[in-house]
N, C-alpha and C positions, 0 to 999 in steps of 0.2 A: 128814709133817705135813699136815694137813686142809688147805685151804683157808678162808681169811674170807671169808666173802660176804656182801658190800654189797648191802641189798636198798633203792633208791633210789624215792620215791617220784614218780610219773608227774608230779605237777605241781611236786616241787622245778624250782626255777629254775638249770640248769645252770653258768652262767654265775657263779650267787654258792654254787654247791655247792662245799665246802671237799676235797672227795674227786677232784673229777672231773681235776683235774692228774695220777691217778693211772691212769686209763683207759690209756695208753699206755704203763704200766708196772705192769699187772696182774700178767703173767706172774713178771717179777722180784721182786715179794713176796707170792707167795700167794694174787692177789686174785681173786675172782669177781662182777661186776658183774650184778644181777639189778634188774629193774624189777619195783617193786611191782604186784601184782595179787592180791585175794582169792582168786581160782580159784586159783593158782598153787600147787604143792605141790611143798614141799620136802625131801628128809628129812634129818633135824637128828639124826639117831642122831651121838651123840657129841660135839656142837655145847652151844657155851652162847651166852648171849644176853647182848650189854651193855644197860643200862640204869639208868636214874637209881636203882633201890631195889635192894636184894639182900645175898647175899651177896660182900664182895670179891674181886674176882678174883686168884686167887693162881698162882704158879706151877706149884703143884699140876695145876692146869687145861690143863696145856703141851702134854698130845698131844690136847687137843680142840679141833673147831673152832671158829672164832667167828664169832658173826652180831653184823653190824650196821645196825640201822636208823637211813636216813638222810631227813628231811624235815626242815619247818616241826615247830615244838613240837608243835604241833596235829595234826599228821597221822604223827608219830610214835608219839606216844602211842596212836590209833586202829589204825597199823597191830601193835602189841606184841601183841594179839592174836593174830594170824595165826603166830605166833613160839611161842607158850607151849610147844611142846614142846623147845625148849631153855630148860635153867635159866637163870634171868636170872642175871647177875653187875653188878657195880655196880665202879665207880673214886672210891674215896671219898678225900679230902684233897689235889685236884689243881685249878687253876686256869684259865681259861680266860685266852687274851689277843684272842678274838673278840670282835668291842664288837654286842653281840647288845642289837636294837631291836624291842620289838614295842607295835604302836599295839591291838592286843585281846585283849593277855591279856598276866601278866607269867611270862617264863622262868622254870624253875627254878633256883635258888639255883646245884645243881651241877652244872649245865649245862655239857657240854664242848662245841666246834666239832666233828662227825664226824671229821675228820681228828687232830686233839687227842688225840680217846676211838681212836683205833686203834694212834696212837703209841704214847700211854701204856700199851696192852693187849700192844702186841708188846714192850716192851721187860720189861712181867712175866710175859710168855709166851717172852722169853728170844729172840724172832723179831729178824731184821735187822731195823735202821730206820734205815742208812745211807741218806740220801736220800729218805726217809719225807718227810720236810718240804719238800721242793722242791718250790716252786712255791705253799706256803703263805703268805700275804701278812703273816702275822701269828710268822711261824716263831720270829725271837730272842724277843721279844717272850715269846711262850709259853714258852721253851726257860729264858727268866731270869726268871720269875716260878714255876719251879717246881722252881729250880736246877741246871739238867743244862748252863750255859753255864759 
């Protein structure tokens, strides 16, 4: 099984990053933690990409790996760019329980928490997600608003 790698962007704010409880438990699920940098080159041979628009992601997609970008709306969007050579995939009819605030621009509609959009992707990618949610502040909360309690 590929690896997902998290390509995090330099000025997300740690701290209220939805992913970073996972840093010490990369290993255990597959995870590759990459800091964003345009120079940076990655090869995505066999890799797909989540993202707000696309094709959904199906099971189908289970022995490829997956990228995920993690920022501000703003600097997410800017870095999908830098991605295009994996096909984007999309998680369409899922809910966020992140109470997501922005004072200069408004989020997208289907806007997941990063941690949210990996859950939902391993568990259609058939990946453990035993303990996926540990450490997410908003865990039941998502887990029953998109019925998996």
């Amino acid at each position: 099984m590929r690896p997902a790698i998290l390509v995090i962007h330099p000025k997300e704010n740690r701290a209220k990053c939805s992913l970073e409880p996972l840093r010490t438990r990369a290993e255990q699920f597959g995870l590759v933690f990459v800091e964003f940098a345009r120079s940076r080159s990655i090869d995505l041979t066999d890799y797909v990409r989540l993202c707000v628009d696309g094709p959904a992601l199906s099971a189908a997609d289970s022995d490829r790996g997956l990228v995920v970008i993690d920022g501000s709306w703003r600097h997410a969007a800017a870095m999908q760019s830098s991605f295009a050579a994996a096909p984007p995939r999309s998680l369409i009819g899922y809910r966020t329980a992140y109470p997501r605030v922005s004072k200069l621009f408004q989020d997208p509609a289907a806007g997941l928490a990063s941690i949210e959009a990996l859950y939902i992707a391993y568990r259609i990618l058939g990946r453990p997600t035993d303990g996926l949610l540990n450490g997410y502040r908003w865990r039941d909360e998502f887990l029953t608003l998109n019925g998996w309690v």
